[in-house]
C-alpha positions as CSV (number, residue, x, y, z in Angstrom):
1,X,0.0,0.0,0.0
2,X,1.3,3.4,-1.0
3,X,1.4,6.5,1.1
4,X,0.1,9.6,-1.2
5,X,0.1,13.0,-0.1
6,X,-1.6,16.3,-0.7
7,X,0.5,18.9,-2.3
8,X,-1.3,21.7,-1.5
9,X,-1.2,21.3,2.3
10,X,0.9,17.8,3.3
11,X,-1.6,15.9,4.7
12,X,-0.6,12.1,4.3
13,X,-3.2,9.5,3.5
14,X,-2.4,6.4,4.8
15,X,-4.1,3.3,3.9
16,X,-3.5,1.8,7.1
17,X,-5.5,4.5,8.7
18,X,-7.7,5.2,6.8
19,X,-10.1,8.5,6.6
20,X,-12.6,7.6,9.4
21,X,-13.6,10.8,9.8
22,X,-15.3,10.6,6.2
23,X,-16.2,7.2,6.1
24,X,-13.2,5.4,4.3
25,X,-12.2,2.2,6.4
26,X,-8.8,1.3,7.5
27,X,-7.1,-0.4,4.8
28,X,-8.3,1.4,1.7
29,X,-6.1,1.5,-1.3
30,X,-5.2,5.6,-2.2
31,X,-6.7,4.0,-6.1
32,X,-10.3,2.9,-3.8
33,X,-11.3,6.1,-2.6
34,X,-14.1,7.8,-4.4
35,X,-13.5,10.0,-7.4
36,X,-15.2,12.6,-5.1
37,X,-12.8,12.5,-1.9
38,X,-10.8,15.3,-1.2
39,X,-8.1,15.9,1.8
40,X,-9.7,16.4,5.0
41,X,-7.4,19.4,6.3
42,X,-7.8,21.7,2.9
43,X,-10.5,20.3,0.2
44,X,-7.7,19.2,-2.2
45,X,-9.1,16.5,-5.1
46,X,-7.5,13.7,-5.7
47,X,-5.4,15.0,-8.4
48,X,-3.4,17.1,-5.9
49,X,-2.1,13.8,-4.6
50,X,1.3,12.6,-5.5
51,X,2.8,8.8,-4.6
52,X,5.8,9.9,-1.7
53,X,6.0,6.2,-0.3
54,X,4.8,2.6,-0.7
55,X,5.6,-1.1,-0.7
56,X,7.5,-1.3,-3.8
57,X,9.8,0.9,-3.1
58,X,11.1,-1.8,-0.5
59,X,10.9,-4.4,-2.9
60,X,13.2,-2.0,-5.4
61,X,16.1,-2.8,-2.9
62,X,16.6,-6.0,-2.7
């Protein structure tokens, strides 16, 4: 699972957390969330994401 976050404001979504607070359960793949979720701290769409950390970059170094 990838971490992705907002470039507006820095906000981290985080799979293993989740979004609780707007209904998206622990777990939740960054590519699951509705077209229509935006970052919880500023509004940002989903297109102001960028990929900053995830599993295959572990996998890249071995």
């Amino acid at each position: 699972m990838s971490i992705y976050a907002c470039e507006l404001c820095g906000y981290e979504y985080r799979p293993t957390q989740g979004d609780p607070e707007n209904g998206i359960e622990e777990g939740t793949d960054f590519e699951d969330l509705p077209a229509d979720w935006t970052c919880p701290l500023c509004g940002a769409s989903k297109e102001d994401f960028e990929r900053v950390a995830g599993d295959e970059d572990e996998s890249d170094n071995r």
